[in-house]
N, C-alpha and C positions, 0 to 999 in steps of 0.2 A: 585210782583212789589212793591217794596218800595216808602211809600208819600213819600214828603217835611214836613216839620218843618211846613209852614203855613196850608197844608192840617191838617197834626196833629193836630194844633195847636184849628184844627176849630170841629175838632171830638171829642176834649177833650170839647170845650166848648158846642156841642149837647148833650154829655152825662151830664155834670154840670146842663142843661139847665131841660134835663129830668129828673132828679134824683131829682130836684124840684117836680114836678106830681107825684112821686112815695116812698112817704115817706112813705110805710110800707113794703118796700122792702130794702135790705143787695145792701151795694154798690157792692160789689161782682154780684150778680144777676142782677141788673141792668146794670153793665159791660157787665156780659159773654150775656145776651140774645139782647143788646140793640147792642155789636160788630156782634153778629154774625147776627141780623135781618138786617142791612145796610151792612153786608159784609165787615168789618172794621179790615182793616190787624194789626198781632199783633206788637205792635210797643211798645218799652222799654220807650218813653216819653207819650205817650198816657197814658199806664199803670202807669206809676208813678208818670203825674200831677193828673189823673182823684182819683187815690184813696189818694195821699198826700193832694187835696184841702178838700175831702171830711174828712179824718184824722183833719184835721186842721183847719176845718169848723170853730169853735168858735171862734180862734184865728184872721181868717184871718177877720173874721168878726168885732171884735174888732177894729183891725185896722182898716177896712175899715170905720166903724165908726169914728173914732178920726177925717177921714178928709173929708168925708161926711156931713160938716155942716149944720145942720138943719133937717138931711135926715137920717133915720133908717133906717134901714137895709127891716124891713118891708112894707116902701114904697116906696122902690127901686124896679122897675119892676124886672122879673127873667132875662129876658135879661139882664139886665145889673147889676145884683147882680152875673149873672154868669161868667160875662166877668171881674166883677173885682175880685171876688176870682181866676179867672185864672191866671190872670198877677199880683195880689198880691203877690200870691203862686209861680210865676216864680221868681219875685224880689227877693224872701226872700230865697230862696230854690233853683233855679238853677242858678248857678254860670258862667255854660258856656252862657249863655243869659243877652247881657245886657239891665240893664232895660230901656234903651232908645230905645232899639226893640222891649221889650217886651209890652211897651206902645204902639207904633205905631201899633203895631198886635192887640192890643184890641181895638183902632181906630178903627182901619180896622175891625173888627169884629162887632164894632157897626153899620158904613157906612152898614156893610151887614144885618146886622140882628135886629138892634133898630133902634129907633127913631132918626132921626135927631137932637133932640133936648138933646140927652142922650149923644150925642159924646163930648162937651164940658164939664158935668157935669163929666163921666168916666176920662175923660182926667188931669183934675184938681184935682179929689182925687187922680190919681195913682202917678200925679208931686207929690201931697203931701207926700206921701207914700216913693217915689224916692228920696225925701227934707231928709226923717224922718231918712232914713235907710244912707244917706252921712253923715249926721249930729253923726252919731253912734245912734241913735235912739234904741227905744227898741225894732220897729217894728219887 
């Protein structure tokens, strides 16, 4: 049975979320044992945001910093360090997704999974982000 895009969307960011807790392990490894422990159908977007954000960690973090004011990356909860490398990495990377859905989906992914008070902060760096990359930005 093939997900949706937002079921996808929500398993890429479980895996981002754990591969935080398991920094001495190959994202590779924590892919194969963490799809196959939930039973996580193989799916071509799964597969290639979960190991592109990871690929592109430092980068995407960079930006996320630029408009994260005030707020490192290190005291950004993982919750919502992992929902914004997801929809950073969709912005910059996947072309068929625009980034005005891909926002809304990290919304929504905070409403489920973070704090109430995380859904405006997430929402305001990824505008900024959305600002950076219309503008021709470097992001």
């Amino acid at each position: 049975m093939a997900i949706n895009r937002r079921e996808a969307r929500e398993a890429v960011f479980t895996l981002l979320f754990e591969t935080e807790f398991r920094r001495d392990e190959t994202f590779e490894t924590i892919f194969e044992t963490s799809t196959e422990n939930r039973e996580i159908d193989e799916d071509a977007y799964i597969r290639r945001v979960y190991f592109g954000v990871c690929e592109n960690r430092d980068r995407l973090d960079e930006i996320i910093n630029r408009h994260a004011k005030g707020w490192k990356m290190t005291r950004i909860s993982r919750v919502s360090r992992s929902i914004l490398r997801l929809s950073a990495y969709e912005m910059l990377e996947c072309e068929d997704i625009p980034n005005s859905v891909s926002i809304n989906e990290a919304v929504e992914l905070c409403k489920k999974f973070d704090e109430e008070a995380a859904r405006p902060f997430v929402n305001g760096v990824l505008n900024g982000i959305k600002d950076e990359i219309a503008a021709g930005g470097h992001a």
